[in-house]
N, C-alpha and C positions, 0 to 999 in steps of 0.2 A: 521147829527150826526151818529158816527159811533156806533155798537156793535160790537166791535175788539179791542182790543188792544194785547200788546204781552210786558215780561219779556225779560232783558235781561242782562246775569250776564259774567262776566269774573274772568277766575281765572288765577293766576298766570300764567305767561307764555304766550302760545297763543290758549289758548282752549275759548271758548264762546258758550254760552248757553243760546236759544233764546227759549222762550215757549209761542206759539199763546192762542189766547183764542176767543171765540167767531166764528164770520163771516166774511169769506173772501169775500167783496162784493167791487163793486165800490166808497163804502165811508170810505172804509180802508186805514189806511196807512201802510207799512212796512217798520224796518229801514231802513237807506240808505245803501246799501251793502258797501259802501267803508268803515263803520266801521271794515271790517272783512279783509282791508289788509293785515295785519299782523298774523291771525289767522291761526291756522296751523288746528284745526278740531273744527269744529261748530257745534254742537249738536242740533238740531233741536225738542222740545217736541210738537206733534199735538194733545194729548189728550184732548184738551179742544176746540180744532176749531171745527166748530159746521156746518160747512153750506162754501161751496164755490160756488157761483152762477160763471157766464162766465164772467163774469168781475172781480172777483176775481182771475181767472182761468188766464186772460191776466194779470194782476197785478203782480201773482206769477212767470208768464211765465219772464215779464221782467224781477223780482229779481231774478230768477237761472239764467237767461243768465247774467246779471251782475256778479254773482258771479264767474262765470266759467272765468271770466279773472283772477282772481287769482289761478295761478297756484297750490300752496304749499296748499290751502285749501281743507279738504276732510268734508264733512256735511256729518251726521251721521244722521237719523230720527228714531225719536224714540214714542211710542205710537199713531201709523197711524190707525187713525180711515178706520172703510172698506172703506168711501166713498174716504179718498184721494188713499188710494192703489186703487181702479176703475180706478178712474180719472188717476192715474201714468202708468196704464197697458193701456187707450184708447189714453192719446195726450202726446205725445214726447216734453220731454223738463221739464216737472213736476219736473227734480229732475236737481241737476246741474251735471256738465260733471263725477266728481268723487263723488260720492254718494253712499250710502249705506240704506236701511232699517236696522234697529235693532232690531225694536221689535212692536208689531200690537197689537190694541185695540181689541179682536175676540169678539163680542155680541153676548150675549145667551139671549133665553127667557127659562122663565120657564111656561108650559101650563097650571101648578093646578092653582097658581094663580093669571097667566099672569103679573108676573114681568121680568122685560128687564132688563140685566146687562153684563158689561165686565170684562173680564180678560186680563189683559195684558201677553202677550208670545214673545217669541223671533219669529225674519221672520223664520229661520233654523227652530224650532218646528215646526210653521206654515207647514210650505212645507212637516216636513217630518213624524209628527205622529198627524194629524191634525183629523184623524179618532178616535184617542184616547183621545185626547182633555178632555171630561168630564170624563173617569173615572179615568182621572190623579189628574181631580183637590180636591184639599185638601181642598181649602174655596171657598165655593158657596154665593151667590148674595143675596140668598130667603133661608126663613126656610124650605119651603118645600123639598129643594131640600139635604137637611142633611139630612133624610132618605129615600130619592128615586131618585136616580141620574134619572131615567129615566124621570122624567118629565122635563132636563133640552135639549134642542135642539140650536146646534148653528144657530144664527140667519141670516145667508148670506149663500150663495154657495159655498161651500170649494174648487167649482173651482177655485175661485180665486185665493189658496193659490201654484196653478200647474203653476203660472207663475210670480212670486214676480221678480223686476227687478234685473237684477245682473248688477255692475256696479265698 
């Protein structure tokens, strides 16, 4: 039995929009790429995928090399949790030929009273005002952090965000 499954919606035309949930693990399945023939941009939401173990990681590897035969297709990702942006900066091939990130899940904790939460930001932010992160944000995660930004701390290495794929 898998914890995986994934949404997947089409709108008029040739736009589609696939949204994982769960574990990418060896008892997932993911659609057959050849649904996205036609599709001209694929929106891909990861906010909900929770866990890619290495057999996940081959799983995914197969469907972007499938998908990269379709030429006219461009997949768009959108709410990449840190752990798939890691994994897309360590093994080649994570995203398909023409790909883009859009927008990243960033984790904060808050230390008063060690509540963990995300903001969703655009990759561009990320990259380019990622030091100002909290005190841009308007709505926090935790009460505490409504009167004292400073107990909010982003929860990963902002190195990360010095090398988001361009594609």
């Amino acid at each position: 039995m898998s914890d995986f499954s994934y949404d997947l919606k089409r709108e008029k035309g040739s736009i589609s929009h696939l949204k994982l949930r769960g574990f990418l693990n060896e008892n997932c399945t993911l659609p057959d790429p050849d649904l996205f023939s036609k599709t001209k941009e694929l929106y891909i939401d990861f906010f909900e995928c929770l866990y890619m173990n290495s057999s996940g990681v081959k799983k995914w590897l197969i469907f972007c090399d499938q998908l990269n035969k379709f030429e006219q297709l461009e997949t768009v990702f959108q709410k990449c949790p840190i752990m798939f942006i890691e994994l897309v900066q360590l093994i080649e091939g994570l995203l398909p030929n023409k790909a883009r990130i859009e927008s990243i899940s960033v984790p904060l904790y808050c230390t008063k009273c060690e509540e963990e939460f995300n903001v969703i930001k655009s990759a561009r932010y990320c990259e380019e005002n990622i030091d100002s992160l909290i005190y841009d944000l308007k709505e926090l995660g935790c009460n505490c952090a409504s009167t004292n930004k400073s107990n909010i701390e982003i929860d990963c290495s902002t190195e990360i965000f010095n090398n988001l794929p361009k594609k």
